[in-house]
C-alpha positions in Angstrom: 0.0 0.0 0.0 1.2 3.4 -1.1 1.8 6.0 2.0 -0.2 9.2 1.0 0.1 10.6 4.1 3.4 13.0 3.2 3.5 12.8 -0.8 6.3 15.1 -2.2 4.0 17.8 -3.8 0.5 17.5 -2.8 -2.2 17.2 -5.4 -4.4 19.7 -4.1 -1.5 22.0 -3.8 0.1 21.4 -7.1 -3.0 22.2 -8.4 -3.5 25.6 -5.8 0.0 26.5 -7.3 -0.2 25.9 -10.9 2.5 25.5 -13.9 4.1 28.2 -13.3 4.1 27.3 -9.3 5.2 24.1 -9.4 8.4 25.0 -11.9 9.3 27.6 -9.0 9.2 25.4 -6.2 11.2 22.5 -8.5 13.7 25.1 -9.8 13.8 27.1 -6.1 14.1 30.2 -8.2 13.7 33.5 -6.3 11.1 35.8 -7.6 12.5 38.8 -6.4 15.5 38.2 -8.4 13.4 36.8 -11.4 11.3 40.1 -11.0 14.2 42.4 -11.1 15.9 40.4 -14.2 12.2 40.8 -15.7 12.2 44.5 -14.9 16.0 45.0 -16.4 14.7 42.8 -19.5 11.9 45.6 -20.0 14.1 48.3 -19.5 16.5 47.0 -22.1 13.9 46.9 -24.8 12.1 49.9 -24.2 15.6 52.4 -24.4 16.4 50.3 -27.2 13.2 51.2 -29.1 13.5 55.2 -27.4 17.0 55.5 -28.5 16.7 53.8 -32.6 18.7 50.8 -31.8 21.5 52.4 -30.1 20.8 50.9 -26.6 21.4 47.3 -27.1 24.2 47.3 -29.0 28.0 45.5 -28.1 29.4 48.5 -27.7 26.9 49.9 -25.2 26.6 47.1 -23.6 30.1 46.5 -23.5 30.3 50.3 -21.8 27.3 49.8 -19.4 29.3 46.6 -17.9 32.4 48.7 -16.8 30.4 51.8 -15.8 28.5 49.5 -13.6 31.6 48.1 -12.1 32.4 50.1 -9.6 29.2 50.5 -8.3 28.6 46.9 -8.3 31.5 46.2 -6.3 30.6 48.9 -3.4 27.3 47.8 -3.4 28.2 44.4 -2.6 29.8 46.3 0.7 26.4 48.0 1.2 24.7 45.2 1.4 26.6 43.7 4.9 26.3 47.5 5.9 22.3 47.4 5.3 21.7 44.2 6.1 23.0 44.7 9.8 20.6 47.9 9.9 23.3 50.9 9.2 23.8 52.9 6.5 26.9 54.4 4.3 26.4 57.5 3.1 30.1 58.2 2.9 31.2 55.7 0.0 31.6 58.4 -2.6 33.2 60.7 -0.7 35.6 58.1 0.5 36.1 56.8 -3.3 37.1 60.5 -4.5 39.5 61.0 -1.3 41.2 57.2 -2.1 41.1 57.7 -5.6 43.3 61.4 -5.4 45.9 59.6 -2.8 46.2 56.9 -5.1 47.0 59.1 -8.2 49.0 61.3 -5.7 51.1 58.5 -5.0 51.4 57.6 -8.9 52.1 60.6 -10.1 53.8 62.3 -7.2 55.5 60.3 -4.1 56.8 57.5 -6.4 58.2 59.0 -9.4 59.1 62.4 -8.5 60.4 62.0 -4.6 60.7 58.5 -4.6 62.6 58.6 -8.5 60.8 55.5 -9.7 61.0 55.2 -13.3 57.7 55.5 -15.2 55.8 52.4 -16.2 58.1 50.6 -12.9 55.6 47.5 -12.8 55.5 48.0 -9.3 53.9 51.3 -9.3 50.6 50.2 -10.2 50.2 47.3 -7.1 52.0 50.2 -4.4 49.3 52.8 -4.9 46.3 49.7 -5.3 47.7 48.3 -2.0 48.2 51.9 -0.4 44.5 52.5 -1.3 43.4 49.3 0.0 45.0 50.0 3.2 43.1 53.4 3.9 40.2 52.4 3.2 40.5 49.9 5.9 42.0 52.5 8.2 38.9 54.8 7.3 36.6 51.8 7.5 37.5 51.0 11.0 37.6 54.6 12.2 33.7 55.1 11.4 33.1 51.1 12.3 34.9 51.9 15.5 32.6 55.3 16.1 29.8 53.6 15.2 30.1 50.5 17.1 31.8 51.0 20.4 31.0 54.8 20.4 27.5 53.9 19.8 26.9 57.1 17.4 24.6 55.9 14.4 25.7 54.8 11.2 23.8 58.1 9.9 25.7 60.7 11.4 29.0 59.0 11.0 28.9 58.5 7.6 27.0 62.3 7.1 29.9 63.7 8.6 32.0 61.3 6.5 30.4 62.2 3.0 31.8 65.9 4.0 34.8 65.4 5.7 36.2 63.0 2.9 35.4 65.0 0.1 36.8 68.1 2.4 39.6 66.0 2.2 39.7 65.4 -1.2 39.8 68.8 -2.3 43.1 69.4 0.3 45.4 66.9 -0.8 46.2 68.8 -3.9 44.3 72.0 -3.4 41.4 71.2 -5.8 44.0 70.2 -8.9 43.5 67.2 -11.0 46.4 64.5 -11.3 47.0 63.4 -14.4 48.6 61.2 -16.3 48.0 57.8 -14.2 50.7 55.2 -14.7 49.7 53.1 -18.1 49.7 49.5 -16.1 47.2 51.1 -13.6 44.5 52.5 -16.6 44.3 48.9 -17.3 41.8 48.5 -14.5 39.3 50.9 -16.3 39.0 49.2 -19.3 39.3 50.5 -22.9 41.3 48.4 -25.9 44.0 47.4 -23.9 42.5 47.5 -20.3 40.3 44.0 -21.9 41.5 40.5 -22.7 40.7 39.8 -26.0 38.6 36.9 -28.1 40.6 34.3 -27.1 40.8 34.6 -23.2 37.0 35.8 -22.9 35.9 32.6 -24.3 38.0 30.6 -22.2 37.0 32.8 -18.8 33.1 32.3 -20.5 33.8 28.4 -20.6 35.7 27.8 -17.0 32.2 29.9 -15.7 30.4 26.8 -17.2 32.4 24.5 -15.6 32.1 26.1 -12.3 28.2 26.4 -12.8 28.1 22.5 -13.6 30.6 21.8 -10.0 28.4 24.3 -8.3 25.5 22.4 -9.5 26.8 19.0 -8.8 28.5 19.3 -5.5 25.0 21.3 -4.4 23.6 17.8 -5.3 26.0 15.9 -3.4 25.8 18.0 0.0 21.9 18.2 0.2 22.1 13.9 -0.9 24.5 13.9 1.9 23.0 15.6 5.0 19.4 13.9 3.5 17.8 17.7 2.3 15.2 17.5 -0.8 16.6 16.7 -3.9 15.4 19.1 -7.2 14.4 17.4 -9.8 17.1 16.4 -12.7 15.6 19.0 -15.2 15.7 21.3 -13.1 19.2 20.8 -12.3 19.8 20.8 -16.3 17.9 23.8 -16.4 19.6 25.8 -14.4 22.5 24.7 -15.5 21.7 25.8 -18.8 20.2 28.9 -18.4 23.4 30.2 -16.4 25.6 28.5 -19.5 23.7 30.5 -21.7 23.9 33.6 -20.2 27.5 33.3 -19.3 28.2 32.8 -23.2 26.1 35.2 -24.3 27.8 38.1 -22.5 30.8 36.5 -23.9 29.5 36.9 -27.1 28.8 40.0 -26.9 32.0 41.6 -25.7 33.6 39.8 -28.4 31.1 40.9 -30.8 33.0 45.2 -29.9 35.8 45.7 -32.2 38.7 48.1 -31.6 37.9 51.5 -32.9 39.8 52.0 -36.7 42.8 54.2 -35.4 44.1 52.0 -32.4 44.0 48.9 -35.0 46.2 51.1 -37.7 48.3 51.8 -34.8 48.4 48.4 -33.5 48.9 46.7 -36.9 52.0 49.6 -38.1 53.7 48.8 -35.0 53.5 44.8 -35.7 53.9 45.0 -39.3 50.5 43.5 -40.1 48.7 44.1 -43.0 45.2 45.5 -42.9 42.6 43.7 -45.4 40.5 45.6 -48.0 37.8 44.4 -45.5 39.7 45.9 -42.4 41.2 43.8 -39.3 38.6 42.9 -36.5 40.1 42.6 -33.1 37.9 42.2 -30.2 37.8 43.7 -27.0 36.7 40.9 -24.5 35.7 40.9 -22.1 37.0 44.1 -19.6 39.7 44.2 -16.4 37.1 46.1 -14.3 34.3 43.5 -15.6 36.4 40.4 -14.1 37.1 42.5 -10.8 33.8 42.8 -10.4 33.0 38.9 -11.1 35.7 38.4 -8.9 34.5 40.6 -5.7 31.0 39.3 -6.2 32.1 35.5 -6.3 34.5 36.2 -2.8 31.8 38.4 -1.1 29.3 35.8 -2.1 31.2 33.2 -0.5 31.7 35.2 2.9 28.1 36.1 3.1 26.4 32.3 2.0 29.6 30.0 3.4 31.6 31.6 6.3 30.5 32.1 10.3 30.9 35.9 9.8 28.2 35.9 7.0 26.0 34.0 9.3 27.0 36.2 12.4 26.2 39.4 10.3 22.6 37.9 9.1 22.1 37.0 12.3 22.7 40.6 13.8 20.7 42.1 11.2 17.4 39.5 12.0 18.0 40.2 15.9 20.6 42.4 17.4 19.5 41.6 20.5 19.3 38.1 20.6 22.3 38.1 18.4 24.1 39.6 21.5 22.7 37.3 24.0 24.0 34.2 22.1 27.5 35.5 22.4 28.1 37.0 19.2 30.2 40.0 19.6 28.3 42.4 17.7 30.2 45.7 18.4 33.6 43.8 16.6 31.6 42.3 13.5 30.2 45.7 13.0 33.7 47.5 12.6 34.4 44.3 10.3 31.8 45.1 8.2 32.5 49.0 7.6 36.4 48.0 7.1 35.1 45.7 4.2 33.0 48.3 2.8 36.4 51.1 3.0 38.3 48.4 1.1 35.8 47.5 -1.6 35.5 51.6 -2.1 38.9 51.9 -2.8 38.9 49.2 -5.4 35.8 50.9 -6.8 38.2 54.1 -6.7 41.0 52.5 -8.3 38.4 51.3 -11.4 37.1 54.9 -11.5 40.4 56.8 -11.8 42.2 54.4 -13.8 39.0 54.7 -16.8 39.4 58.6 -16.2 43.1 58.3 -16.3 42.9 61.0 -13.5 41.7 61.5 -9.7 39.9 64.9 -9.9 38.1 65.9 -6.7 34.4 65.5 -8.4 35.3 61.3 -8.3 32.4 59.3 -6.6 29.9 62.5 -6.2 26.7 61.3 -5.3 27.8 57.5 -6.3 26.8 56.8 -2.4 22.8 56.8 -3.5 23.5 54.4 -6.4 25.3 52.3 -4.7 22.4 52.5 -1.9 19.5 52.4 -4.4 21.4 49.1 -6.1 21.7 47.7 -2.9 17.7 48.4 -2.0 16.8 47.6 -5.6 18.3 44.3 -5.3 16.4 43.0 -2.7 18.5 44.2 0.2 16.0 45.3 3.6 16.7 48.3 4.8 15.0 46.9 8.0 17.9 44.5 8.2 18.7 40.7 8.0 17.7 40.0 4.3 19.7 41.0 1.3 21.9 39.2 -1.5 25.4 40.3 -3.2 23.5 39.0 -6.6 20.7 41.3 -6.5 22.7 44.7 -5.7 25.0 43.7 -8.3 22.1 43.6 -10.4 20.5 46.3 -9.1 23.7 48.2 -9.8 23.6 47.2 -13.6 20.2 48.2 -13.4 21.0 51.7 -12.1 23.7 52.3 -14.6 21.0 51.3 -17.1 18.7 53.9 -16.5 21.7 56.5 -16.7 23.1 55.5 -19.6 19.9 55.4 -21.7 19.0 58.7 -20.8 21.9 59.8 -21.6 21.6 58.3 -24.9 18.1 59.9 -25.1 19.5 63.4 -24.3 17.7 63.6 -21.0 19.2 66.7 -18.8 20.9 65.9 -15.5 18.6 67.1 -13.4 15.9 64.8 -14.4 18.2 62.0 -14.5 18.3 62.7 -10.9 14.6 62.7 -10.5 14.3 59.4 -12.4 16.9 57.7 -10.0 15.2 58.9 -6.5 11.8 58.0 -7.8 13.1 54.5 -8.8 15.0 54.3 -5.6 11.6 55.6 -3.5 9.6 53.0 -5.5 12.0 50.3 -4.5 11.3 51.2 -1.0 7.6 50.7 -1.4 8.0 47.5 -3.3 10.3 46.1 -0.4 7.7 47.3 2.0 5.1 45.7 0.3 6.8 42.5 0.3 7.4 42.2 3.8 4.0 42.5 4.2 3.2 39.6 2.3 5.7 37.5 4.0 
């Protein structure tokens, strides 16, 4: 006799949920994220169609992925920050004051007083690792106010926003620095700031690889410790799904050629001959791009896989209780805003080196995208929920908006409106879903 008593998916509720409910609960697909990927999708299509074609194009798209980068790395700070029920509001500032020592140090300490020679292969990993290094010293500064001081996150980081960009302007007394040293522009991109055809595909074809482990060894734990198993298609799917996106952006930063004067350049200085049909060389996919990847893949691992991720989450859900078990609260707080000083000076380092300067306007106002891509991608700002996933997303989405309206010759000032109204909206939809839950 069959035991009905505890069937894997009820009739009655398979029924309740229909198609489209039972793929979700096989697939264990989050419909926030599948929302906002929806909501991107739209957005895509429509500034295509507004701009004539312009929007979804390689070499937009190509753009859009390194202007997202930096904002995409600092949001996957913000996140942590949010998700233990602070705020940030000093990330751009802090980028702009990082971002003029590190050209300072380039352009200034190494090779005038320290008499480096220029393009030294070491001057590009000093004034990364120099940058690095303050923005843990300014990270633990504010996490130390904040947590032992007990002054909120609000005010600290208020007064932060205006004593780092005070800063900023007093290093050099409001002058730009410029030129950056050549190895160190390679982190913002352009021709030779990319990896080429070649490289890109085999990046795009280890990612599929590491989807299919991921996949597999997911499999193997939850067999292990007896969890549910997915279904095998759904497995496939997934796997598939992330295969074909992962090949597809491959495809299309392969698919943006080098503009016609570097390629004359580049072929005269090689002695290769240019075809009546012209040489093709692809860009690749970006340096700033694969930081990114990179800083999402680590900061995914120490949110989903490590006792801090947990401890934070926990915090965030319950301070209080969070205390009472023994967590010390006050030190993974200062933790948290050190991490977010040191993913702001990467940001920094991506910013100047794609400007090939550090000008005191670097980072201005990028603390509310980086808040509004945290917010948008699912992160509470009531604390304990939040993925690195969705403000990385949310961050592409942000830089989406910007970049087709400027495409659509939209003023700044209304740029501005869109992105608070989206950010407001956000908000509301977050609300709204809490409710539900």
């Amino acid at each position: 006799m069959t035991d009905t008593t505890n069937p894997p998916l009820d009739t009655a509720r398979a029924t309740e949920l229909g198609v489209l409910g039972r793929f979700l609960k096989a697939t264990e697909l989050d419909t926030r994220m599948l929302g906002m990927v929806a909501a991107l999708a739209l957005i895509w299509v429509f500034l295509h169609f507004m701009s004539g074609g312009l929007f979804l194009t390689p070499r937009n798209l190509w753009n859009l992925s390194v202007q997202s980068s930096s904002v995409a790395i600092m949001a996957t700070g913000m996140v942590l920050v949010i998700v233990m029920r602070n705020i940030d509001l000093s990330v751009g500032s802090i980028e702009g004051f990082i971002g003029m020592i590190m050209g300072v140090m380039q352009a200034r300490i190494l090779v005038q007083q320290m008499g480096f020679e220029l393009g030294n292969p070491w001057i590009w990993l000093i004034a990364l690792l120099v940058g690095v290094a303050l923005g843990l010293v300014i990270g633990a500064i504010q996490g130390f106010i904040i947590a032992y001081l007990e002054v909120p996150s609000f005010i600290v980081t208020l007064g932060g926003l205006l004593v780092w960009r005070g800063a900023a302007w007093w290093v050099t007394n409001g002058q730009t620095v410029a030129p950056l040293d050549a190895t160190f522009q390679l982190m913002g991109g352009g021709p030779a700031g990319a990896i080429g055809a070649f490289w890109s595909w085999a990046v795009g074809l280890a990612g599929c690889v590491a989807v299919a482990f991921m996949l597999l060894n997911g499999r193997r734990q939850r067999r292990r410790f007896k969890f549910p198993l997915r279904p095998l298609w759904a497995e496939v799917f997934l796997g598939a799904v992330a295969s074909a996106a992962i090949l597809s952006a491959v495809w299309v930063a392969n698919s943006y050629p080098w503009p016609i004067g570097i390629v004359r350049r580049y072929a005269e200085a090689n002695n290769i001959t240019i075809p009546d049909g012209g040489l093709f060389i692809a860009h690749g996919i970006a340096i700033p791009v694969l930081m990114a990847i990179a800083v999402g893949i680590v900061m995914t691992f120490v949110t989903n896989r490590t006792r801090f991720g947990r401890y934070v989450f926990a915090i965030g859900g319950n301070p209080e209780a969070a205390n009472l078990a023994g967590i010390n609260t006050r030190w993974i707080t200062m933790k948290v805003f050190m991490i977010m000083g040191a993913l702001t000076a990467i940001s920094a380092a991506i910013s100047s080196a794609r400007l090939n300067a550090a000008t005191n306007a670097l980072g201005t106002l990028d603390e509310l995208l980086v808040i509004a891509a945290a917010v948008i991608g699912g992160t509470s700002l009531s604390g304990g929920s939040g993925t690195v996933l969705g403000a990385m997303l949310g961050a592409l989405l942000m830089q989406s908006l910007q970049s087709g309206m400027v495409l659509l010759g939209i003023d700044s000032p209304l740029q501005s409106i869109v992105v608070g109204a989206v950010l407001i909206i956000a908000v509301w939809l977050d609300t709204l879903y809490k409710k539900r839950i």
